[in-house]
C-alpha positions in Angstrom: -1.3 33.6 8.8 -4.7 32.4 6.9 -2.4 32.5 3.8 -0.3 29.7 5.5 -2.8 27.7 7.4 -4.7 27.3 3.8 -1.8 25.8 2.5 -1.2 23.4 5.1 -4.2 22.1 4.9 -4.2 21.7 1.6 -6.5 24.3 0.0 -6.4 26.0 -3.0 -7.9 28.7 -2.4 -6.5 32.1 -1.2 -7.8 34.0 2.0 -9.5 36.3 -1.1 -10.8 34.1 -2.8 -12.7 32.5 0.5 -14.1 35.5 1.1 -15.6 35.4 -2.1 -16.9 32.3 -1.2 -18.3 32.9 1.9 -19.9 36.2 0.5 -21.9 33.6 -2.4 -22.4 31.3 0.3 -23.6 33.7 3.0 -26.4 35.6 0.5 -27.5 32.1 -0.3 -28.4 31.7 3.1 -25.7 28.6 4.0 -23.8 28.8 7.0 -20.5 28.4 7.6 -20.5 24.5 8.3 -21.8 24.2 4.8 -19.1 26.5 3.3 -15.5 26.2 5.4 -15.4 22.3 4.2 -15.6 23.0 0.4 -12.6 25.0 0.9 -10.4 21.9 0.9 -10.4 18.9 -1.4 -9.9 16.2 1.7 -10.5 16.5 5.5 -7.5 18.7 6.3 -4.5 16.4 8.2 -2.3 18.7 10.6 1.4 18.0 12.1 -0.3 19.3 15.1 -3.9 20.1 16.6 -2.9 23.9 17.3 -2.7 24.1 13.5 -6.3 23.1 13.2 -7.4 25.1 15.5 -6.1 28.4 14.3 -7.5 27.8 11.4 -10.8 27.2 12.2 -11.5 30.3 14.4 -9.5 32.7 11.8 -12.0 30.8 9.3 -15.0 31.4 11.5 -13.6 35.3 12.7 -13.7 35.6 8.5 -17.2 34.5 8.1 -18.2 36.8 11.1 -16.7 40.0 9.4 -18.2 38.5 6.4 -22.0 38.6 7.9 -21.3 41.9 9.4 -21.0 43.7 6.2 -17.5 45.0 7.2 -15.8 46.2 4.3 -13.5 43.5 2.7 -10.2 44.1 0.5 -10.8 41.7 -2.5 -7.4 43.3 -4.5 -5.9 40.0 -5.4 -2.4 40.8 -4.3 0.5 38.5 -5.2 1.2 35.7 -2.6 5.1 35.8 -1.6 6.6 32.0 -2.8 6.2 29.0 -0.1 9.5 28.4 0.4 10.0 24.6 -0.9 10.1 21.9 2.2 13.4 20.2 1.9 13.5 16.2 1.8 14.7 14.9 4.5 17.3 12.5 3.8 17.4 8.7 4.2 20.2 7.4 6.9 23.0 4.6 5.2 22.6 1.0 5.2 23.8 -0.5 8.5 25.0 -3.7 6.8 25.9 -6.7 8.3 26.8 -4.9 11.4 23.6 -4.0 11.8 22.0 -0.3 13.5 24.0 1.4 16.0 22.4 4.0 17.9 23.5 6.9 15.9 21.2 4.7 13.1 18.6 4.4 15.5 18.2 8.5 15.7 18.4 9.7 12.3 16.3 6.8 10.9 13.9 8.6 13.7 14.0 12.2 12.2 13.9 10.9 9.0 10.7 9.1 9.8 9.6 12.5 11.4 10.2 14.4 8.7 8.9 11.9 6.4 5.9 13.6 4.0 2.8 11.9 3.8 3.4 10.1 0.3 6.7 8.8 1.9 4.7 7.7 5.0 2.1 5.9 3.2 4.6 4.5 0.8 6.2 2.9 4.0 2.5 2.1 5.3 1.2 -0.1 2.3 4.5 -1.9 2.1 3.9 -2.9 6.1 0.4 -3.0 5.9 1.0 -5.1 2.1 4.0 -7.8 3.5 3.6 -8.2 7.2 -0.2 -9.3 7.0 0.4 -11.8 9.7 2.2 -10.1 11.8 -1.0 -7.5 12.1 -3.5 -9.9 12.5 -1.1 -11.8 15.5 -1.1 -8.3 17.4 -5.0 -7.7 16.4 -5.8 -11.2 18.5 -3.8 -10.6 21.4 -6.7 -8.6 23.3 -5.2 -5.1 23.7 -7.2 -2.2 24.3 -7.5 0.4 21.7 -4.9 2.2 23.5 -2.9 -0.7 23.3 -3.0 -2.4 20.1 -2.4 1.2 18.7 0.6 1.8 20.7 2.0 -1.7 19.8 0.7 -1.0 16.1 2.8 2.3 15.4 5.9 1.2 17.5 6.1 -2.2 15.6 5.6 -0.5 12.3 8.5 2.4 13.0 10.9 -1.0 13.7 9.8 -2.4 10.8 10.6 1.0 8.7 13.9 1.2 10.3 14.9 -2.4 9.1 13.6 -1.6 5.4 15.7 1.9 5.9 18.6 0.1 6.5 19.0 -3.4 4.8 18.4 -2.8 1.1 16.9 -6.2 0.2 14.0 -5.7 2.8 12.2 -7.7 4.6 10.1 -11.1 3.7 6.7 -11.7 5.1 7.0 -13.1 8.7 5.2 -16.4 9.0 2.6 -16.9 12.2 4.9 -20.2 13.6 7.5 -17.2 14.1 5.5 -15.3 16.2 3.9 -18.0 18.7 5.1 -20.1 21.4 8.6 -22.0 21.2 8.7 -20.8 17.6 9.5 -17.3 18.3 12.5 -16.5 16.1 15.9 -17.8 17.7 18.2 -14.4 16.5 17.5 -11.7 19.4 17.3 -8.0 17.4 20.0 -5.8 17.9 20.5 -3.8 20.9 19.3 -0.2 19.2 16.1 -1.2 18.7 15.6 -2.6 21.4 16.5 0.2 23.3 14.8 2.2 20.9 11.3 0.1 21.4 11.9 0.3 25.5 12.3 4.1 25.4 8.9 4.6 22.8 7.7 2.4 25.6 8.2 4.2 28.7 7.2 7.6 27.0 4.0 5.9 25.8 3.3 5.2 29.6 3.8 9.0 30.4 1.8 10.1 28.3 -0.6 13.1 29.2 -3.6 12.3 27.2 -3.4 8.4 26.8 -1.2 6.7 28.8 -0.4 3.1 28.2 -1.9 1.4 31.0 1.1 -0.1 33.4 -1.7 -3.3 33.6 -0.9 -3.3 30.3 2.2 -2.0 29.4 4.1 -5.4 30.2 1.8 -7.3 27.6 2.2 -4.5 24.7 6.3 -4.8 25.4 6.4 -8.5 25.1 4.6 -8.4 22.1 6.8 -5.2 20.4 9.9 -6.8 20.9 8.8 -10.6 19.9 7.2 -8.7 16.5 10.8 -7.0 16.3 12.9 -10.4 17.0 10.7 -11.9 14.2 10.9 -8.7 11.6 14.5 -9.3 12.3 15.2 -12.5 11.8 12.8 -12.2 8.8 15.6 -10.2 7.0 16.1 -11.6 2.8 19.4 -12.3 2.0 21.8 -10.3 0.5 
């Protein structure tokens, strides 16, 4: 299990070879807060907290044995092959048709399944293009909450348009976002749907909920963002 958690969070080490580390570390007189984190080259980044947390107290349960002189297997014994993650693959173009709902889901899982480098790839082109478009949602007074529900939602509609209409997007200019100027092409029915039903599970929420105070100001301003990443579309 330690075998697998390492690698998921990125470490090169082996469980032997951190208990080798820990054993340098402990009859230096360091503790385990100033050991555990040079065993990985970055903050670890988990698909889920459980992850993180089994892999913390087998760390810590480690260092314990470690301190307690408990006899420790150091045999360096072959590590079986991590099975190689399969990509995930990218749904079709939707053409001039634009997304149906079938679109809509696997353009999700592939966006689920995405790897990191994909993710930031997809990040840095939104973060890169649609400059205005973040700083008209950053000056509309959300909460934290808020904003970074409206944030993440807007940026998954923008990935699905990119996804599916090869020549991208163009920047979306601040006169399409405001007032009467609000792009005059209403999005297509998917992601709308789509952006209603991200909606309504934000609001359910266990941990943070989307404020129902607040919910109606976070929609308006999701689906006027996708209305003007729409319409904002290059050409063919």
């Amino acid at each position: 299990m330690l075998a697998g958690l390492l690698d998921l969070a990125g470490s090169r080490y082996s469980p032997e070879q951190v208990v080798q580390r820990m054993r340098e570390g402990y009859l230096r007189g360091k503790a385990p807060s100033d050991v555990i984190p040079g065993l990985f080259p970055r903050e670890p980044q988990f698909p889920d907290p459980s992850f993180a947390k089994q892999l913390y107290q087998n760390l810590l349960g480690l260092w314990d044995l470690v301190e307690s002189g408990e006899p420790l297997s150091l045999e360096d014994k072959p590590r079986a092959p991590r099975a190689r993650k399969r990509k995930p693959n990218p749904p079709p173009a939707f053409g001039s048709a634009g997304p149906d709902p079938a679109f809509v889901e696997t353009a999700w899982r592939y966006l689920e399944d995405l790897d990191k480098r994909g993710t930031d790839r997809l990040q840095h082109s939104f973060e890169n293009r649609q400059d205005a478009l973040q700083g008209f949602l950053e000056e509309q007074g959300l909460s934290e909450n808020g904003f970074a529900c409206a944030r993440h939602l807007v940026f998954e509609l923008f990935a699905m348009i990119e996804l599916g209409w090869p020549p991208g997007t163009r920047p979306v200019l601040r006169s399409e976002l405001e007032g009467e100027q609000v792009a005059l092409q209403d999005a297509p029915p998917a992601l709308r749907d789509y952006a209603e039903e991200a909606l309504f599970e934000a609001a359910q929420d266990d941990e943070a909920p989307l404020g129902g105070e607040e919910l109606p100001s976070v929609r308006q301003l999701v689906l006027r963002s996708l209305r003007a990443l729409w319409a904002a579309r290059r050409k063919s």
